[in-house]
N, C-alpha and C positions, 0 to 999 in steps of 0.2 A: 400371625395367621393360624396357624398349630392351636393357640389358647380362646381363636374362636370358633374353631373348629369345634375342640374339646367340650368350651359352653356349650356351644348349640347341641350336642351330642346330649350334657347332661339335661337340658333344658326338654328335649325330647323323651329321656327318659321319666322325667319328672310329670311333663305332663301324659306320659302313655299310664302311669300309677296312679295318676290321679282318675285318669277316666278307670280305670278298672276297679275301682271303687266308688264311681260316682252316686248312689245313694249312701250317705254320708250315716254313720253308724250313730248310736246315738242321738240321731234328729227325729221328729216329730211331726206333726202339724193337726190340730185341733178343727172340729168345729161343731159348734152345738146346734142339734138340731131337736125337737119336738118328742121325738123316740128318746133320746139320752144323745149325750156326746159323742162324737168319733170321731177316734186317734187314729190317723197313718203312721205307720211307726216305720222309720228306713229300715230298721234293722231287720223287721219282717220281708222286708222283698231286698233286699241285698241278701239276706240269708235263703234265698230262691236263685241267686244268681242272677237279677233283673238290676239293671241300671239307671240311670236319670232321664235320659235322651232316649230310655224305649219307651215312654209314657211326657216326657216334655222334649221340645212343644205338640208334640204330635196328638196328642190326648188334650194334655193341661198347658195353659198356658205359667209361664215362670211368673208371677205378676201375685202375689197373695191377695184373695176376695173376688180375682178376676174370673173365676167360675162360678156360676151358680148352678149348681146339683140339684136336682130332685130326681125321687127315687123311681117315679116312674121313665126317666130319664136311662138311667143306671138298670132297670129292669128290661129296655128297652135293648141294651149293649150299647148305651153309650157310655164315655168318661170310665170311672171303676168296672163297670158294666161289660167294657172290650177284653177284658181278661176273665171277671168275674162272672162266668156264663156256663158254669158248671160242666164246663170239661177243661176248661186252663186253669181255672180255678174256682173254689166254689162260687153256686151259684148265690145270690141274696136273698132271694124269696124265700121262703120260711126258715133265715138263719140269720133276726136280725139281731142277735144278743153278740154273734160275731166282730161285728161292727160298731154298735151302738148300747152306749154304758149308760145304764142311768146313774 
């Protein structure tokens, strides 16, 4: 009883470390669009102190391609747009070289 205590003990630690680091360092995710490509980059919003589950599912769905974006969308405060609104963070309107590589 003692050694399942203990488990579950470690097992709750294990997963309270994982959520506090839930955008994963290192990760990415691409998509091209018309303007140039753009990258979300984890380690830009971990390194803000922002996590997975403050933007999925609530924003984006976990599902890759399951959103489709456009920018009047995102300009609107939707998707990127709910943060990106020039007071939580920059706005996108005249900053699209931020976002978008050719």
């Amino acid at each position: 009883m003692k050694r399942m205590a203990i488990a579950a003990a470690a097992m709750v630690v294990v997963m309270a470390a994982a959520q506090a680091m839930a955008v994963s360092a290192g990760k990415s995710v691409e998509w091209p669009t018309s303007m140039g490509k753009v990258t979300f980059k984890g380690d830009d919003h971990a390194g803000k102190g922002l996590k997975c589950n403050e933007c999925h599912t609530k924003i984006f769905k976990m599902k890759k391609g399951s959103t489709q974006m456009k920018m009047a969308d995102i300009n609107a405060g939707k998707y990127c747009g709910e943060c990106h609104n020039g007071k939580k963070a920059f706005k996108p309107a005249g900053n699209c070289a931020k976002c978008h590589k050719k």
